[in-house]
mmCIF file of the N, C-alpha and C atoms, coordinates in Angstrom:
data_MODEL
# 
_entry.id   MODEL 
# 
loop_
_atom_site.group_PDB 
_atom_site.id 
_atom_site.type_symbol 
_atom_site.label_atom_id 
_atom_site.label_alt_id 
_atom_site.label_comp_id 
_atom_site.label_asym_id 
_atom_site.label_entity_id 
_atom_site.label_seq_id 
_atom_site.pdbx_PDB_ins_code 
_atom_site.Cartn_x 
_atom_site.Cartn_y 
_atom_site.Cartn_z 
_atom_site.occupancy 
_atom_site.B_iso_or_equiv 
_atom_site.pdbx_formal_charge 
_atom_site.auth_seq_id 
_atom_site.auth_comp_id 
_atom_site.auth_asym_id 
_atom_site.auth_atom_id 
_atom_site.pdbx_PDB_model_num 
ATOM 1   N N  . UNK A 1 1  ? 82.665 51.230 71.042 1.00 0.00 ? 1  UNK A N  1 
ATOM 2   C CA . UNK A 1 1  ? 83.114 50.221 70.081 1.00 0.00 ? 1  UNK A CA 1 
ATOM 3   C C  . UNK A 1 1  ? 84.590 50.431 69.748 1.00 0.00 ? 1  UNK A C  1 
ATOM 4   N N  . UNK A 1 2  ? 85.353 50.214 70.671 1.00 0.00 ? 2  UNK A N  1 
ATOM 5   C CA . UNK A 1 2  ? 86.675 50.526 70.298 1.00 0.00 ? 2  UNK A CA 1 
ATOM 6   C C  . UNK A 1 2  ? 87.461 49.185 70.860 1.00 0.00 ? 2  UNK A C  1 
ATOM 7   N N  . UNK A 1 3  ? 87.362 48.026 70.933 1.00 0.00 ? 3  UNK A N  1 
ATOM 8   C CA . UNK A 1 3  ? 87.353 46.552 71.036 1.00 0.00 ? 3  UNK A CA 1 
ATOM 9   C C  . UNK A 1 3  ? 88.607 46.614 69.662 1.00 0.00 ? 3  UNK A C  1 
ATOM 10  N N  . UNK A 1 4  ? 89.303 45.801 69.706 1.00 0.00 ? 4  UNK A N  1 
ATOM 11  C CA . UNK A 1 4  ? 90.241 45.849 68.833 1.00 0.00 ? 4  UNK A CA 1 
ATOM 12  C C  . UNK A 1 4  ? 89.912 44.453 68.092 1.00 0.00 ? 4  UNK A C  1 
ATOM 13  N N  . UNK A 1 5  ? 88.455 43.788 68.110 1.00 0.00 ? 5  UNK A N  1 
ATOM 14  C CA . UNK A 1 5  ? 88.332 42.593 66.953 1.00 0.00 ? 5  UNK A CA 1 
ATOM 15  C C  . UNK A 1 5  ? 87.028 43.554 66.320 1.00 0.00 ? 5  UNK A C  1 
ATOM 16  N N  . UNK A 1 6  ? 86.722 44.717 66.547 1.00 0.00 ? 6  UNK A N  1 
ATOM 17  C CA . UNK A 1 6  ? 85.409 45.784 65.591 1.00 0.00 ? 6  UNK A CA 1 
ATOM 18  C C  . UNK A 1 6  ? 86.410 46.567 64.737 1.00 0.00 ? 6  UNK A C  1 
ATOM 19  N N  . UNK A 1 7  ? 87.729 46.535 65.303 1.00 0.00 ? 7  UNK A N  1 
ATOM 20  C CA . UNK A 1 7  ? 88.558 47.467 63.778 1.00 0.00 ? 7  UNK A CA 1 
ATOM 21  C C  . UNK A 1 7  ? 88.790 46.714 62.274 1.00 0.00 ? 7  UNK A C  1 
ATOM 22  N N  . UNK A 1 8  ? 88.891 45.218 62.375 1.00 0.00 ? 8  UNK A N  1 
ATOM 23  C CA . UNK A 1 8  ? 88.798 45.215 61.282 1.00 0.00 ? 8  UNK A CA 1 
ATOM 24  C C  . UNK A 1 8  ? 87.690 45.136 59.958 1.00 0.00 ? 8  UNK A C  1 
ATOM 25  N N  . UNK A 1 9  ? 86.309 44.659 61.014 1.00 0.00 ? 9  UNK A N  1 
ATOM 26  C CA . UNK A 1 9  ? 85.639 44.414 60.241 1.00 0.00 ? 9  UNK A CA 1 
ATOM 27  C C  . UNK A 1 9  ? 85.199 45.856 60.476 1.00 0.00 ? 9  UNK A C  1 
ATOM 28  N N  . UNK A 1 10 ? 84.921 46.801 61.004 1.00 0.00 ? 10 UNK A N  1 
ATOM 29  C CA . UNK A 1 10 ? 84.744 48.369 60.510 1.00 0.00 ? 10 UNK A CA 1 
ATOM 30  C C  . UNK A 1 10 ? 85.760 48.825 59.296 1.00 0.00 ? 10 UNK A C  1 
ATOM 31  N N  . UNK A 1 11 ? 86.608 48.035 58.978 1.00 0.00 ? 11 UNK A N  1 
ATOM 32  C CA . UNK A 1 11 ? 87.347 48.479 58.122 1.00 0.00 ? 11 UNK A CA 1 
ATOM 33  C C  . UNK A 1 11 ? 86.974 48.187 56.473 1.00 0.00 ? 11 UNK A C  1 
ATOM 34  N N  . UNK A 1 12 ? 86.055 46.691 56.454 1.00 0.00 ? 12 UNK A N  1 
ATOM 35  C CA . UNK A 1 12 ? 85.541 45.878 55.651 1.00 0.00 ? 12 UNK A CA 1 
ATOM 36  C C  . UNK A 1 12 ? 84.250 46.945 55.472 1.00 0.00 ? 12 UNK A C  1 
ATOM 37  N N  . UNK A 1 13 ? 83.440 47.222 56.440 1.00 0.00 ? 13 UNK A N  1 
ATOM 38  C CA . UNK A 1 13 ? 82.368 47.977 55.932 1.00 0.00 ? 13 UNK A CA 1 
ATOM 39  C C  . UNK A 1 13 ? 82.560 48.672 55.707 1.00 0.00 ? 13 UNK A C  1 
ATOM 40  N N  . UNK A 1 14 ? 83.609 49.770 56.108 1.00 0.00 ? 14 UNK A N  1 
ATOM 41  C CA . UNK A 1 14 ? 83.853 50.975 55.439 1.00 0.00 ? 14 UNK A CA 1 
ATOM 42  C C  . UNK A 1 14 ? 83.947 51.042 53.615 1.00 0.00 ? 14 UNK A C  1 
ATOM 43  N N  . UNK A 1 15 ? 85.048 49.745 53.692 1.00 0.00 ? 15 UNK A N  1 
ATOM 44  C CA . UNK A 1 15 ? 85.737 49.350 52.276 1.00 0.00 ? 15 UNK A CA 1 
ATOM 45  C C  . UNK A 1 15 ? 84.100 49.147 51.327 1.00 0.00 ? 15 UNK A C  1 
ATOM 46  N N  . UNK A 1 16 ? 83.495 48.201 51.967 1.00 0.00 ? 16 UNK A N  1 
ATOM 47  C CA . UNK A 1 16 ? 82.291 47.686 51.239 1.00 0.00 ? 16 UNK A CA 1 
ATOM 48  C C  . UNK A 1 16 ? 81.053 49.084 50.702 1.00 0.00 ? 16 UNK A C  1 
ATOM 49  N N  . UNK A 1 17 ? 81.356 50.222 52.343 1.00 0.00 ? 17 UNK A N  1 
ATOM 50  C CA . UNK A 1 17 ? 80.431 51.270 51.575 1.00 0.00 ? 17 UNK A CA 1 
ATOM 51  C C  . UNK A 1 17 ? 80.355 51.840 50.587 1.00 0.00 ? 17 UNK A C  1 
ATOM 52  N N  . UNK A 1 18 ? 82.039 52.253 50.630 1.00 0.00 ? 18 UNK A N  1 
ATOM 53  C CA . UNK A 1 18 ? 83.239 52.851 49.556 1.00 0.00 ? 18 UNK A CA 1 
ATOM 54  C C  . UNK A 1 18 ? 82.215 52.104 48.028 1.00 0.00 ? 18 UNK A C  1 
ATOM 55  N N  . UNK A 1 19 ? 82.763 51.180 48.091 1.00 0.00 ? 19 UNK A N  1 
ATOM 56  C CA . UNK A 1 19 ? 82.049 50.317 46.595 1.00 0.00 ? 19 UNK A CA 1 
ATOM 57  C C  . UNK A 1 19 ? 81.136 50.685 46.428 1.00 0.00 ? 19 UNK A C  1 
ATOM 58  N N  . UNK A 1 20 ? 79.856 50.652 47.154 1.00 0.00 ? 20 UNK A N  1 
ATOM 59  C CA . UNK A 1 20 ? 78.235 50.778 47.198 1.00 0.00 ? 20 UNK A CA 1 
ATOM 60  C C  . UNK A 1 20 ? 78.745 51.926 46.460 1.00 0.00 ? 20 UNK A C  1 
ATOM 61  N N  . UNK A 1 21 ? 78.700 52.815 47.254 1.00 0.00 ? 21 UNK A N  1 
ATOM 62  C CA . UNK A 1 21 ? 78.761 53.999 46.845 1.00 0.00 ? 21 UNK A CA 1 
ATOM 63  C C  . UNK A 1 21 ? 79.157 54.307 45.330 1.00 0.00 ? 21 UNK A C  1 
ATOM 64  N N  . UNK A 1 22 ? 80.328 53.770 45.239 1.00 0.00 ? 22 UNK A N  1 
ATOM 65  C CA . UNK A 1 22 ? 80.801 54.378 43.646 1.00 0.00 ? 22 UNK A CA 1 
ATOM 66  C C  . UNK A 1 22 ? 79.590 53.595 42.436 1.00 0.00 ? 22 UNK A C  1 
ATOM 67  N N  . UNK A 1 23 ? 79.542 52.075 42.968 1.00 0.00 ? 23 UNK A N  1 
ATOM 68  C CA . UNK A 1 23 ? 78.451 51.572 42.210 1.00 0.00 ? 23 UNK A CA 1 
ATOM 69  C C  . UNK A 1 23 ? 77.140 52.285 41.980 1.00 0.00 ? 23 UNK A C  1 
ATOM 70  N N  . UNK A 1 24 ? 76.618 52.622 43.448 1.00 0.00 ? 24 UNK A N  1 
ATOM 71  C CA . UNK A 1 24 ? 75.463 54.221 42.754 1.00 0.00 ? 24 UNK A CA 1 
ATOM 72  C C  . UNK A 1 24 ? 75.872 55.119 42.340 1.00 0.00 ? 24 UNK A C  1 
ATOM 73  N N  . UNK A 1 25 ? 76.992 55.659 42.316 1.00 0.00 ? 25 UNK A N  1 
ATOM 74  C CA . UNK A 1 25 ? 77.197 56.582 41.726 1.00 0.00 ? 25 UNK A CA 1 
ATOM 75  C C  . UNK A 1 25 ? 77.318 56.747 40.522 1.00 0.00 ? 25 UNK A C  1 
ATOM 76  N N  . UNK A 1 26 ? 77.862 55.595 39.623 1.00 0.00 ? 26 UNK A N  1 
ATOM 77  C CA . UNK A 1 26 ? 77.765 54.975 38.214 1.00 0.00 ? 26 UNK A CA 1 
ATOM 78  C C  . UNK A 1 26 ? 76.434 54.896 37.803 1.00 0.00 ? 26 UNK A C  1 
ATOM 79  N N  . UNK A 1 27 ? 75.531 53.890 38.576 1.00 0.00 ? 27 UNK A N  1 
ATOM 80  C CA . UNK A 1 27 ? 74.241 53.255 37.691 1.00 0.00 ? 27 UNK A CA 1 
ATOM 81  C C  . UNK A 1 27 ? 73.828 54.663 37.873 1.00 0.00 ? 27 UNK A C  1 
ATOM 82  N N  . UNK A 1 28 ? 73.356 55.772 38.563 1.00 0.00 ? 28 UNK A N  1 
ATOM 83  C CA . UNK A 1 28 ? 72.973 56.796 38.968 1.00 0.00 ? 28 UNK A CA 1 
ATOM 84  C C  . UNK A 1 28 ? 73.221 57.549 37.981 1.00 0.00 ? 28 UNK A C  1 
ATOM 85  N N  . UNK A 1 29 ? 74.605 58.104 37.337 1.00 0.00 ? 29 UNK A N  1 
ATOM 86  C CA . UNK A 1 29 ? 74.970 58.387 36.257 1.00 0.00 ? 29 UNK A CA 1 
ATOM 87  C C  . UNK A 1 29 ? 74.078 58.216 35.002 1.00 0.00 ? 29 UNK A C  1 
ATOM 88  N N  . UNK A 1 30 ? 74.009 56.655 34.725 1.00 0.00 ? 30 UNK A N  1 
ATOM 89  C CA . UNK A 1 30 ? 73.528 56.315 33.743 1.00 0.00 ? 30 UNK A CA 1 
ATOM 90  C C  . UNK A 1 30 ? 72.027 56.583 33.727 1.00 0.00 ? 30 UNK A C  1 
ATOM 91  N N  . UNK A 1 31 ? 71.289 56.443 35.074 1.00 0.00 ? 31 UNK A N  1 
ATOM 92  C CA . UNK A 1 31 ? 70.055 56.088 35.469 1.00 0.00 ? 31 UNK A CA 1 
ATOM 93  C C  . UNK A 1 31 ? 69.138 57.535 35.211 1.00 0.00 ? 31 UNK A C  1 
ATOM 94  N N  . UNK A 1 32 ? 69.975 58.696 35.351 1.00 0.00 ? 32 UNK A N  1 
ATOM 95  C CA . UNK A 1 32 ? 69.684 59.974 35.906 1.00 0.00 ? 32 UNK A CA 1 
ATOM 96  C C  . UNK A 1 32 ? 70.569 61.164 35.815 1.00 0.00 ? 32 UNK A C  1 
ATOM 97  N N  . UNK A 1 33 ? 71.238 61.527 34.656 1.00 0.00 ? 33 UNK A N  1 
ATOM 98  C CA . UNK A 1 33 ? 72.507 62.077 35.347 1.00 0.00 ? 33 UNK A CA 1 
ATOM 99  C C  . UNK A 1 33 ? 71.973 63.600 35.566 1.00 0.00 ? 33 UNK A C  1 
ATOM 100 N N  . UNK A 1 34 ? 70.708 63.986 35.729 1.00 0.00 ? 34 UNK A N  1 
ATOM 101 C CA . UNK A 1 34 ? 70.743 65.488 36.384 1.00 0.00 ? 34 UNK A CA 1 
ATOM 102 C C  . UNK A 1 34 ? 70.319 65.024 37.342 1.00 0.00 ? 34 UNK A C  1 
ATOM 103 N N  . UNK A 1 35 ? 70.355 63.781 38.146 1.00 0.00 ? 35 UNK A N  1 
ATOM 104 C CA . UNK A 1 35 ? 70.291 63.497 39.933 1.00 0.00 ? 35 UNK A CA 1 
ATOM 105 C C  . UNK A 1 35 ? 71.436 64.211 40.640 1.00 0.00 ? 35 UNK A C  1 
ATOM 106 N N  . UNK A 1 36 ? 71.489 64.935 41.423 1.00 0.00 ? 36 UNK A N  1 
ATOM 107 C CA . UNK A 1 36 ? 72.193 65.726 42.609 1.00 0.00 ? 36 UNK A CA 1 
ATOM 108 C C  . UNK A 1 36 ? 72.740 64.682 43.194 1.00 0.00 ? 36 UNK A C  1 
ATOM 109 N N  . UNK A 1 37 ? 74.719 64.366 43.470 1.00 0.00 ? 37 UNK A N  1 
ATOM 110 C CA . UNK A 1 37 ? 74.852 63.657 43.990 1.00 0.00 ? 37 UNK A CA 1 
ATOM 111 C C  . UNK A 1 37 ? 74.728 63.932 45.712 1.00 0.00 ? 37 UNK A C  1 
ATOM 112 N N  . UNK A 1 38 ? 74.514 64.717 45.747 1.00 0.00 ? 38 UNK A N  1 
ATOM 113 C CA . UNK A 1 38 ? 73.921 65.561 47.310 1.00 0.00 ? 38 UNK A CA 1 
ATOM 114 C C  . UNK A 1 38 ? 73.312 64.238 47.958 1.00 0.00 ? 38 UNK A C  1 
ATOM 115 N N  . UNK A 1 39 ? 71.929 63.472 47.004 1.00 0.00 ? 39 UNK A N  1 
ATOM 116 C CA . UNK A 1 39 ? 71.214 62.793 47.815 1.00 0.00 ? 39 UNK A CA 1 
ATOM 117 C C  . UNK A 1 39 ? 71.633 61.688 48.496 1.00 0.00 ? 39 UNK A C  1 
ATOM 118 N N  . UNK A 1 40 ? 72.772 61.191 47.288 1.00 0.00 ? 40 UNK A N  1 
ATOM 119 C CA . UNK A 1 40 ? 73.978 59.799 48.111 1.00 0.00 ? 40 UNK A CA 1 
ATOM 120 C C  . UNK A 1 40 ? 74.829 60.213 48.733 1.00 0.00 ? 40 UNK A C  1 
ATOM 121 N N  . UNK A 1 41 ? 75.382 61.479 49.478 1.00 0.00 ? 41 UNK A N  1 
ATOM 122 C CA . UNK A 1 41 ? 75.881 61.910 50.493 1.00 0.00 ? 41 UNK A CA 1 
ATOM 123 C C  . UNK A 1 41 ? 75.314 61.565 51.556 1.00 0.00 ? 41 UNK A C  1 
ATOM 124 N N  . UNK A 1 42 ? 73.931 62.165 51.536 1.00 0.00 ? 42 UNK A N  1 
ATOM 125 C CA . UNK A 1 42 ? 72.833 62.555 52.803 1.00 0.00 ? 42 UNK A CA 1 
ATOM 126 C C  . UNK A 1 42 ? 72.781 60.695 53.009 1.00 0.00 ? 42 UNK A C  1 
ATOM 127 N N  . UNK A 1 43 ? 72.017 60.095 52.084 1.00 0.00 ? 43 UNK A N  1 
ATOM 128 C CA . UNK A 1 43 ? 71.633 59.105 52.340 1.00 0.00 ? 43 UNK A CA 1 
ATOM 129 C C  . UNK A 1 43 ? 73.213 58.095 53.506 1.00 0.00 ? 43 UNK A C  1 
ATOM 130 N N  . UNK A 1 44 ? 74.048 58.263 52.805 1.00 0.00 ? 44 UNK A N  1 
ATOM 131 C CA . UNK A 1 44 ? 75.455 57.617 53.361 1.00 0.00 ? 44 UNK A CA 1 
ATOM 132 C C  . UNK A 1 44 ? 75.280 57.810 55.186 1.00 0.00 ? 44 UNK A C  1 
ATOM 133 N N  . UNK A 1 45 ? 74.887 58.918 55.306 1.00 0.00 ? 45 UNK A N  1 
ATOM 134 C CA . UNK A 1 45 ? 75.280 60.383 56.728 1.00 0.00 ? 45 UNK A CA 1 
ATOM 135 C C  . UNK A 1 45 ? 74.058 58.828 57.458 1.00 0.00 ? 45 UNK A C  1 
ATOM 136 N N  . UNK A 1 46 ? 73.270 58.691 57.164 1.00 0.00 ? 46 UNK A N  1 
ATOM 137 C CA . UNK A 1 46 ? 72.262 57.624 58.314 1.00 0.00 ? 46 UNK A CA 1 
ATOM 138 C C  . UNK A 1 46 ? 72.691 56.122 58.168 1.00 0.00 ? 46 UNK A C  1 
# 
C-alpha cells in the first residue's frame, strides 16, 4: 500500500484514530478512572 492516492486518506485515519482515541480516553476517565489505559493501547495495536 504505498500508491500515492492511500497517503492521504491513511493520513485522515490516522488523524480520525488520534480523536477516537483521546475521546476514549476522556469518557473513560469519567466512566472509570481506575481503568488501565494499557487496554486502549492494546486495543489500538489490532
Amino acid at each position: 500500500m504505498t500508491h500515492e492516492t492511500t497517503a492521504p486518506v491513511q493520513s485522515l485515519v490516522d488523524d480520525a484514530l488520534i480523536e477516537l482515541e483521546n475521546l476514549v480516553d476522556d469518557l473513560g476517565e469519567q466512566a472509570a478512572p481506575a481503568q488501565p489505559a494499557s487496554q486502549v493501547a492494546t486495543r489500538r495495536e489490532h
